[in-house]
N, C-alpha and C positions, 0 to 999 in steps of 0.2 A: 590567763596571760599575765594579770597582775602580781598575781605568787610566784609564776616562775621569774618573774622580774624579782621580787624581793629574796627565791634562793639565790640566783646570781649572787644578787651582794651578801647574800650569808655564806659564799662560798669566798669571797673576794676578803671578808673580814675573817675565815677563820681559818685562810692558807695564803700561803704566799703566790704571790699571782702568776709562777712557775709551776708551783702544785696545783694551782685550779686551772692550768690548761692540761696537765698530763692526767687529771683524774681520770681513775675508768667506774664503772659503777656497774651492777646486774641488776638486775628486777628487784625492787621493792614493792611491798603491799603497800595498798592504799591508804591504811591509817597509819604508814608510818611516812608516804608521802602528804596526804592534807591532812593538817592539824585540826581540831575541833571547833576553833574557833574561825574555823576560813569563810570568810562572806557565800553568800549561796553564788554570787555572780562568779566567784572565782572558782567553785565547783563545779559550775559548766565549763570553764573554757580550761581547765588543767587535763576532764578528762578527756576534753577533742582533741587538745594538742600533744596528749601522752600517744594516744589512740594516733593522730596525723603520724609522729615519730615511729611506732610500732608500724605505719604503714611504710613510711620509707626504710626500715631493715629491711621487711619484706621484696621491697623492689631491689634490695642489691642484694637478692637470695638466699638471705636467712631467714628463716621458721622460727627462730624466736626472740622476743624482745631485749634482745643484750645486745650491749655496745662494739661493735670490732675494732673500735678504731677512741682514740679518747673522745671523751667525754663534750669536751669542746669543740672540736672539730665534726662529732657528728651531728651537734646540735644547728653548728651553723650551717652545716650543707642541708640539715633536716629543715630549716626554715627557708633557704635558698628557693629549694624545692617546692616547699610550700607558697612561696610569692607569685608561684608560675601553675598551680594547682587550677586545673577545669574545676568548673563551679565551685572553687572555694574562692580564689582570688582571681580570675580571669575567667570571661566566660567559654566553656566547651564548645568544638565545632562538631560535636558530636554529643544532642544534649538527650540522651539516653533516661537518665534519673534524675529527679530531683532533687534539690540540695541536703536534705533533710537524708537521702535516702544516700546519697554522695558519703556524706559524714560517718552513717550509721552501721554501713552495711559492711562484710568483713572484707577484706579484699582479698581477689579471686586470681587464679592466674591470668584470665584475660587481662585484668584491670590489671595487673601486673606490668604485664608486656605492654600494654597500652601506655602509663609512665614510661617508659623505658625508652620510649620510641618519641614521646614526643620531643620537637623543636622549640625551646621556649622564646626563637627570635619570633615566632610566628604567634607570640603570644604578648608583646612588646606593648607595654601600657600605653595610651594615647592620652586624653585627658580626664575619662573616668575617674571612678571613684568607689571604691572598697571599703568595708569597715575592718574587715579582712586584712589587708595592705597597711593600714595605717596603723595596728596594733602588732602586726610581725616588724615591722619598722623600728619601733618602739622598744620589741625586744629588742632587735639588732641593736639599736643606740646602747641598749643596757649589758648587754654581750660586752662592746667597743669600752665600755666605760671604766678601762683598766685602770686609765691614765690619771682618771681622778685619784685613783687610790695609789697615786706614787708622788714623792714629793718634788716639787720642781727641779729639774737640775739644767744644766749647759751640756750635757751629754746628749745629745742629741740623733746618736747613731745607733742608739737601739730603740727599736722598732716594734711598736703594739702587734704583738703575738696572733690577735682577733684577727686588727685589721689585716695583717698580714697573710693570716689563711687566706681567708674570706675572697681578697683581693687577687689571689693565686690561683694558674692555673685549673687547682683542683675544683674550683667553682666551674661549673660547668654554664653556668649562667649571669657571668660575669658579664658580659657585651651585653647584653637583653635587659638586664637589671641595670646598669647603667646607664643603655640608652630609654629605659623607660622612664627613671628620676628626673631625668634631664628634661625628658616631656612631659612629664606631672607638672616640675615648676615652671617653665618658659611658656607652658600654652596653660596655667592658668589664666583668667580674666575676672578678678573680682567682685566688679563691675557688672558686668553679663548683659545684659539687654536693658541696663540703666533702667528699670523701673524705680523710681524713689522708696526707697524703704522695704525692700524687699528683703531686705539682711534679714529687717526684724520679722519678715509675717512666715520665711523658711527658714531652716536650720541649714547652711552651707559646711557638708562633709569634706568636702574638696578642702577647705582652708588647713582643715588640721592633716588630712594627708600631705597637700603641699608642703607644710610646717617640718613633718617628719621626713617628708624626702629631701629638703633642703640641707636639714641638720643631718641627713645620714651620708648625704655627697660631701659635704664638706669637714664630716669625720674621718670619712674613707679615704679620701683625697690627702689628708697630712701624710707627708711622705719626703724625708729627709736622705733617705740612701744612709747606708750603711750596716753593721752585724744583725742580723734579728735575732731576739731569743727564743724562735721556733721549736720547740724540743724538738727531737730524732721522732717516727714515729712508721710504724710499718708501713705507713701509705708515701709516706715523705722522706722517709731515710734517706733512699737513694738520689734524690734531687737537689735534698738540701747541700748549699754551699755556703761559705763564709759571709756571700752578702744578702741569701736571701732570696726568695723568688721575688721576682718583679710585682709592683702593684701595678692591677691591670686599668684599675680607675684611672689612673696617673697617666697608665699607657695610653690610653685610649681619649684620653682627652687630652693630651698632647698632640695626638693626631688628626683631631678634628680639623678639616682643612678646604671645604666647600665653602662657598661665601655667602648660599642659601643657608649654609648651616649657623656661619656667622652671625648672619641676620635675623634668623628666626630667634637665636639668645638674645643678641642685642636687644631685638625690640622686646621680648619676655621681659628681659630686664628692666629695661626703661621705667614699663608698663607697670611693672611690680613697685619700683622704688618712689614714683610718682602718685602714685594711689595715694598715701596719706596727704600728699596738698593737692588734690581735689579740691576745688572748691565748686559750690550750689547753691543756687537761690534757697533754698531749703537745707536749713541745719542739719546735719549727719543725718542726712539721707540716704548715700553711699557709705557700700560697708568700705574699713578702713581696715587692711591687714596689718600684723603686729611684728611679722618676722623681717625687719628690710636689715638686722645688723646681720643674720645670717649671708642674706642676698649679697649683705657687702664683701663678706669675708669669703664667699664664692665667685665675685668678680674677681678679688683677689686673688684666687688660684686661677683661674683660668687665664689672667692674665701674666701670671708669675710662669705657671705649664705650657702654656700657648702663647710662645711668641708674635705668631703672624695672625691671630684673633688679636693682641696689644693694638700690634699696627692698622685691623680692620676697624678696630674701633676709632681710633686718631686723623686715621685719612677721612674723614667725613664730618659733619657738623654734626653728627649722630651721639658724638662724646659729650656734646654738652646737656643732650638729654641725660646721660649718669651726672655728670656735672652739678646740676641746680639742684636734684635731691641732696645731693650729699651735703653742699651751702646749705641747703635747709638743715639737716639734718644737726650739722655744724654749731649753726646759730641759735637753735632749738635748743639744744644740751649743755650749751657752755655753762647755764648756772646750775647744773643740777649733776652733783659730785656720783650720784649712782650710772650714771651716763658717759662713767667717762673714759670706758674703752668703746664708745662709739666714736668719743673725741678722737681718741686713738687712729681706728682702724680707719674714717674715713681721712683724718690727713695722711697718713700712710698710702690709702690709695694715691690721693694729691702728688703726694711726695715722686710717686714711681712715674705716674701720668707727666709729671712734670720735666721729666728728665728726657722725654723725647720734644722735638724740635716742632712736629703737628700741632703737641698739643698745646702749647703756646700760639702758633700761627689760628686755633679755631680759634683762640678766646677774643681776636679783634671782631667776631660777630657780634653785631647788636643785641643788646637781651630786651626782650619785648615781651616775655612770660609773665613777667610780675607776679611771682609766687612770692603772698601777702608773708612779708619776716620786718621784723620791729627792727630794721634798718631803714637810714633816709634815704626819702625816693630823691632817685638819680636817674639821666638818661646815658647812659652810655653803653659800655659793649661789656661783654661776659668777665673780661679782666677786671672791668670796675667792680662787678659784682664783688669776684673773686677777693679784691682787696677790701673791698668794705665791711664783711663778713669776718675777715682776718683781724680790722683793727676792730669791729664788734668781739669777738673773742677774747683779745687782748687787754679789751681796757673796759670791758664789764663782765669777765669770766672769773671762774672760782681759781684759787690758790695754785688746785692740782694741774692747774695745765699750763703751770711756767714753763716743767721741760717742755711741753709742744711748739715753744716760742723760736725756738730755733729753726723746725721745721716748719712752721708757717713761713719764716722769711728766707729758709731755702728756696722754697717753693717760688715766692715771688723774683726770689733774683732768677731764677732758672727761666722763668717765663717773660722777664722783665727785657733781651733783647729784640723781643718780636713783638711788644705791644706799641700801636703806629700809634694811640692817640687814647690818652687816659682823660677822663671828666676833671672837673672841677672840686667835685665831691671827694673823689680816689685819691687826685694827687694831695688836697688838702689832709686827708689819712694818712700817707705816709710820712707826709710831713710832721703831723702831731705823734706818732711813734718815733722819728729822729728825735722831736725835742722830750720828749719823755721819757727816752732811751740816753741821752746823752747828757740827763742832769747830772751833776757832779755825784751827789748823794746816790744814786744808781748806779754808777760804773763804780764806783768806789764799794758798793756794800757785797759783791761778790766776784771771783776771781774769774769768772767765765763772763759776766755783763758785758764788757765791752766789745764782747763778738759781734751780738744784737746790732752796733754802730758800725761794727766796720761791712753786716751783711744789707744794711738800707744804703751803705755809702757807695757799696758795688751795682746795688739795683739803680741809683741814680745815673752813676756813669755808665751803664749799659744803655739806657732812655739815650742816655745825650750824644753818646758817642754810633748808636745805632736809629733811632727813630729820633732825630733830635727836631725834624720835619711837621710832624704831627703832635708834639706834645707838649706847645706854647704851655697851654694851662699847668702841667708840671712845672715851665721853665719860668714861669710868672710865679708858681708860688713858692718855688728855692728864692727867686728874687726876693719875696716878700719878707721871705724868714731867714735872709742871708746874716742875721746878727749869731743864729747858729753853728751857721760853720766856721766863722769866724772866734765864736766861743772854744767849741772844738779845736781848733787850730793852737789858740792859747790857753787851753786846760793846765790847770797851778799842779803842779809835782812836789810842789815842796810839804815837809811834814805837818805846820802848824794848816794848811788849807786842807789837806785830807781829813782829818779831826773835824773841822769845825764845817766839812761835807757830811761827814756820818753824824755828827748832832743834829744837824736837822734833816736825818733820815727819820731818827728816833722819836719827831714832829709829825711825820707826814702819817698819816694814816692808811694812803694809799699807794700799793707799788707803781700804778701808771695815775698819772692826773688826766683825769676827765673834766676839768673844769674848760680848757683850749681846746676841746675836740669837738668844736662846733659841731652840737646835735641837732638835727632838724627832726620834721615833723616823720614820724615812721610810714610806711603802706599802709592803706586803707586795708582794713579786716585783722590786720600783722596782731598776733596776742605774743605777750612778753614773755621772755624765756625765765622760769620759775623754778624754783627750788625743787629735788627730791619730797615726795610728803613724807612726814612721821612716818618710820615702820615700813618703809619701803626698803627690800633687800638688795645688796649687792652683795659682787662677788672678787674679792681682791686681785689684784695682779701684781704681776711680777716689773721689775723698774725697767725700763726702755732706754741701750744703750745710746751716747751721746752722738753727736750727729758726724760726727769723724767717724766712725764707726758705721753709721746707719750709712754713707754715701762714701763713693768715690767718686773721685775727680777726671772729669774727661774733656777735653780742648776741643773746640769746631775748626778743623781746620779750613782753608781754603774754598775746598771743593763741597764742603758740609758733612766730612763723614766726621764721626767720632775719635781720638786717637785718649783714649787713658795714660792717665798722668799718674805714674808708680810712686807709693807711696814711699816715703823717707823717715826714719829713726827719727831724728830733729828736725821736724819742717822749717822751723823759723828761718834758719839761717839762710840755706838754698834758695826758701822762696825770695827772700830779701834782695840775694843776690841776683837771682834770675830777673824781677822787676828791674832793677838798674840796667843790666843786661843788656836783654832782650827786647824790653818796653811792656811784659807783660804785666797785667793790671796787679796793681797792688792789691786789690781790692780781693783776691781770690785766697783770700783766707790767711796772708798775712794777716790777712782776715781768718785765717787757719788757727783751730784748740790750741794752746799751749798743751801739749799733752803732759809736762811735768810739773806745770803749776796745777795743772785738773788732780793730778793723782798725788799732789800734794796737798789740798784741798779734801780730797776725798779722804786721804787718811786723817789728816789732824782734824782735833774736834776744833781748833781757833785756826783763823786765819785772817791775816791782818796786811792791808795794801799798803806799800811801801814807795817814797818817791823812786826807785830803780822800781821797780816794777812798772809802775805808771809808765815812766819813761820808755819803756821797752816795747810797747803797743804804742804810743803814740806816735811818736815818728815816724809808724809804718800806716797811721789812716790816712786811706785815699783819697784826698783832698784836691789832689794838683787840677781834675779838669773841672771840677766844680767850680774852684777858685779861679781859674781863666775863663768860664764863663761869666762870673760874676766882673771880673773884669775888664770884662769887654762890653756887655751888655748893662750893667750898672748905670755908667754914663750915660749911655744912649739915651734908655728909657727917660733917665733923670729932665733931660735935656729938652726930651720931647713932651714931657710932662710941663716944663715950664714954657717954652716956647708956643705952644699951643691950647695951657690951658687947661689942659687935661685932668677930671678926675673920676672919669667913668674907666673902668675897669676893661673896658670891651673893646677900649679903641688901643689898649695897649696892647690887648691880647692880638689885633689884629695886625700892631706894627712886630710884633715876637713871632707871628704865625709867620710874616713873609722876610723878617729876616733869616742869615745863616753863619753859620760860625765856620765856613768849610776854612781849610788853612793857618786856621785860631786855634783850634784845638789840640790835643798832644796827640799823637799818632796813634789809632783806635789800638784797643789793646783787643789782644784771641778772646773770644767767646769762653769763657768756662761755665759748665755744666756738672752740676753733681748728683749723681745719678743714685736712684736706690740701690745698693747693695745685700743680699741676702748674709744673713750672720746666725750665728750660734744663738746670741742675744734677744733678735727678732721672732728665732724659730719657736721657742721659749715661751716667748709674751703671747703669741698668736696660737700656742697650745692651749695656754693659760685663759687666755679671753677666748676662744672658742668653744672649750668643756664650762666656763662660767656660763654661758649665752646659755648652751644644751640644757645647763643645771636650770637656773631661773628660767627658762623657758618649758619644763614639763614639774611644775608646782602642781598640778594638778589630773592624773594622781603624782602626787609625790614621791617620785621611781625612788629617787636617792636622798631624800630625807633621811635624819639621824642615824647614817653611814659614817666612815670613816674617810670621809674625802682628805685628800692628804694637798694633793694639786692648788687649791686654794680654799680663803675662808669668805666663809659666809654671813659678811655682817645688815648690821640691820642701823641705816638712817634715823 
């Protein structure tokens, strides 16, 4: 099996990968199929699976071992076939011989007709385990693994050849084989009957099946639409069309539509991504699986394919069982640079979850799990979580994950008008990100920074103008740091103050200051998030467009539905004018990219901040209801502080809890939401980090080692 894995890629390197699906080949001798030097183990399994092939001709009634159809295409349906074999890879309801004798014996026309006839739905894996199954898998990934050998593009509408058969029609056991991956991974249980230690005293086969069926659904599942490079071919001439036959994976998990069926993924999943924070009186006692970025990039699709599994997830507290893995996950990797398209893909998930309205409303539940992360303990609800984790990333993560910075505090402003009541600890977080974000020497050192302020200034005015009821502790600690916004407010434009902002950038050592982020003591067992070690591989990716890009904008109106907001040539201006307007919040993105300062930016190698420029964002920060609360509520407090004496923090908080601002404040402004959008850009990346994941994940045997991978590189820590 492992040889014919390594011709694949001898075929992949020494034809273009239009020639190596049209190849046709006839019968070759043996010594000029294994070389001299081929391992004895792979002497056995070259000549069962030459011998399996010669038996599937036979069943489409040819007598002799030559190909009728290319070379590619009979391979995969010969393996198709194979995954659904009585006593090879499922067991026979008719067990006539034994396997040994299964294998050996020549086949007859019985056994002929007997394939021919069977039903492979009636042979639908349940949670077994094959050694069978998990090395035809194996091939298949190495079949699929075109894409490695092409080099990244934004073309995006031509379509893997492989998967594209495979996924057709012509597969005859297309629904069977799907819904069997599907119940390999959701009804594994790692864990099993919790004996301690039981990993170590058996060898668990299940895991690396699981492993390969996860990696082989969410290979076969990439599927963008558009032209495929299908060649013409006797079986397919006639059906092929400009766009391709349909992937039936795609189909068919689009359609999944029962809410036992919902359920039983959901809790698979859960089940799956929580296993590594386990925790046990007894050190790794429980086995711990290894595949959860796969897991994640597979919630991914099905969330992306299956709309109404989206929303089965979100109408229930069920979401934030995926939810705290992923915070772990999060917090786990942000120091270790090999990790960091898991950074990626799980805010991405964030990003999409964020953009419905549920999933904001579950994060007021209390979190009571206490899954041990070197963040300070807090009591409050899953929001807090959520943002304490963010500013953990932020202000002790590595370099590469400045672009995610955007998309962390999309996230929070999307969720920010449904949360009734943030802790003491969270809103203190955002606060030390406003003043960290808003130092002079940071908005001044790059031309996009001060988006960062105007997307915390939007999440503050959503707090106050929607949940302004429940989140005293927010409105006590803007009080406390109110010298900020009034900094903000009178930010210096002029030349000689921008200079002598960027000189003492060229002091500061670090991009956010940690010294104001009051850190407390972390969760009991919490181990600190570490470095990559020496010698550890990764696998490059491609850049992740900017968040304009990544999202569109859509308004809650009235009634709660959605209405999207069309994009515009030059946002500034319209939006400017619209806020005046209409009353809508300035905070939506006039707080919005400059799109010609970015691509102005992006081309020059220098770029240098000028007072018009300055000028030109600041007049638009959202300021006005901030500053009326501080307005009104300033006094008060002051008043009652002196009056009474006061300098316990708690009897403030309880004169803020029962005041209100109704009438004070400027007429709420529409709810803006920005929603993931799919793009050219993301299709891309998520190509990119999913054949990286496959690669580093089968090192051993080393399928695609010193190959020609073109998709991305391979470096080493």
């Amino acid at each position: 099996m492992i040889y014919i894995q390594r011709k694949l890629h001898f075929l992949f390197l020494i034809q273009s990968p239009e020639e190596g699906f049209d190849t046709r080949q006839t019968n070759k001798k043996e010594a000029e199929v294994l070389p001299s030097n081929t391992p004895p183990g792979e002497r056995t399994w070259c000549p069962i699976l030459r011998k399996r092939l010669c038996i599937e001709i036979h069943f489409q009634g040819t007598h002799e071992c030559r190909f009728a159809r290319p070379l590619a295409e009979s391979l995969l349906l010969a393996v198709a076939d194979l995954l659904f074999c009585p006593d090879f890879t499922v067991h026979s309801h008719k067990r006539k011989k034994c396997l040994t004798e299964s294998l050996w014996t020549p086949p007859t026309q019985e056994s002929v007709e007997d394939m021919q006839s069977i039903d492979s739905c009636e042979y639908i894996w349940e949670a077994g385990v094959g050694f069978a199954q998990m090395e035809l898998l194996r091939l298949l990934l190495t079949c699929f693994s075109e894409a490695m050998y092409l080099p990244p593009s934004s073309d995006h509408s031509v379509l893997n050849p492989w998967v594209t058969f495979f996924c057709s029609t012509e597969n005859r056991h297309a629904l069977p084989l799907f819904t069997s991956l599907l119940n390999v991974v959701f009804a594994y249980d790692p864990v099993g009957y919790g004996i301690p230690y039981n990993h170590l005293m058996f060898s668990d086969y299940r895991e690396q099946l699981v492993e390969q069926a996860v990696q082989t659904l969410i290979v076969t599942l990439e599927h963008e639409g558009g032209a495929t490079r299908l060649p013409a071919s006797p079986s397919s001439l006639e059906e092929q069309e400009s766009t391709g036959p349909d992937n039936l994976f795609v189909n068919y998990l689009s359609r999944i539509h029962r809410e036992e069926d919902y359920d039983f993924i959901l809790k698979g999943l859960a089940r799956l991504l929580t296993n590594p924070l386990t925790q046990t009186y007894l050190p790794n006692s429980t086995k711990k699986i290894q595949f959860h970025q796969e897991l994640l990039v597979l919630f991914w699709k099905l969330c992306d394919f299956n709309k109404k599994f989206l929303f089965f997830v979100l109408k229930s507290s069920d979401v934030l069982d995926v939810l705290v893995p992923i915070l772990f996950y999060l917090n786990d990797a942000r120091a270790d640079q090999s990790r960091v398209g898991l950074m990626h893909i799980g805010v991405f998930i964030l990003l999409l979850l964020s953009g419905e309205r549920n999933f904001g409303v579950r994060l007021n539940k209390p979190y009571s799990v206490h899954v041990p992360m070197d963040i300070p303990v807090f009591t409050g609800t899953h929001a807090d979580l959520l943002i304490v984790v963010f500013h953990k990333i932020i202000t002790s993560g590595h370099q590469r994950l400045q672009p995610l910075y955007d998309c962390l505090l999309t996230i929070i402003v999307n969720v920010s008008p449904y949360l009734k009541s943030l802790s003491m600890v969270a809103a203190n977080k955002l606060l030390h990100l406003l003043e960290a974000f808003s130092t002079s020497w940071f908005l001044f050192s790059a031309s996009q920074n001060h988006h960062l302020v105007f997307f915390l200034l939007e999440a503050f005015n959503n707090i106050i103008q929607y949940q302004f009821d429940g989140n005293c502790n927010l409105v006590y600690a803007i009080i406390r740091k109110r010298n900020l916004f009034h900094q903000l407010a009178n930010l210096p434009s002029d030349a000689s103050s921008i200079q002598k902002a960027l000189q003492r950038k060229k002091k500061s050592p670090d991009v956010i200051s940690r010294t104001s982020s009051q850190e407390t003591i972390s969760m009991e067992g919490s181990r600190p998030a570490v470095p990559a070690e020496p010698g550890t591989l990764k696998a490059s990716l491609v850049a992740i467009p900017g968040i304009e890009k990544l999202t569109e904008k859509s308004q809650v109106s009235e009634d709660g539905t959605m209405v999207s907001i069309p994009k515009m040539d030059s946002p500034q201006k319209p939006l400017a004018d619209q806020s005046t307007v209409t009353g809508t919040s300035d905070t939506e993105s006039n707080s919005g990219r400059d799109t010609e300062v970015r691509a102005a930016s992006s081309t020059s190698s220098y770029w240098a901040p000028s007072p018009e420029w300055v000028l030109s964002w600041r007049s638009k920060l959202p300021l006005q209801t901030i500053m009326r609360l501080l307005q009104v509520l300033v006094p008060q407090v002051e008043k009652i502080c002196i009056d009474k004496g006061l300098t316990d923090e708690s009897e403030i908080l309880k004169f803020l809890q029962h005041g209100t601002l109704v009438g004070l404040l400027p007429v709420p402004h529409p709810i803006l939401i920005r929603k993931y959008q799919a793009n050219a850009g993301t299709a891309m990346w998520f190509r990119t980090y999913m054949w990286g994941v496959v690669y580093l994940r089968n090192v051993d045997p080393p399928i695609w080692y010193d190959t020609d991978v073109r998709l991305f590189e391979i470096q080493r820590m």
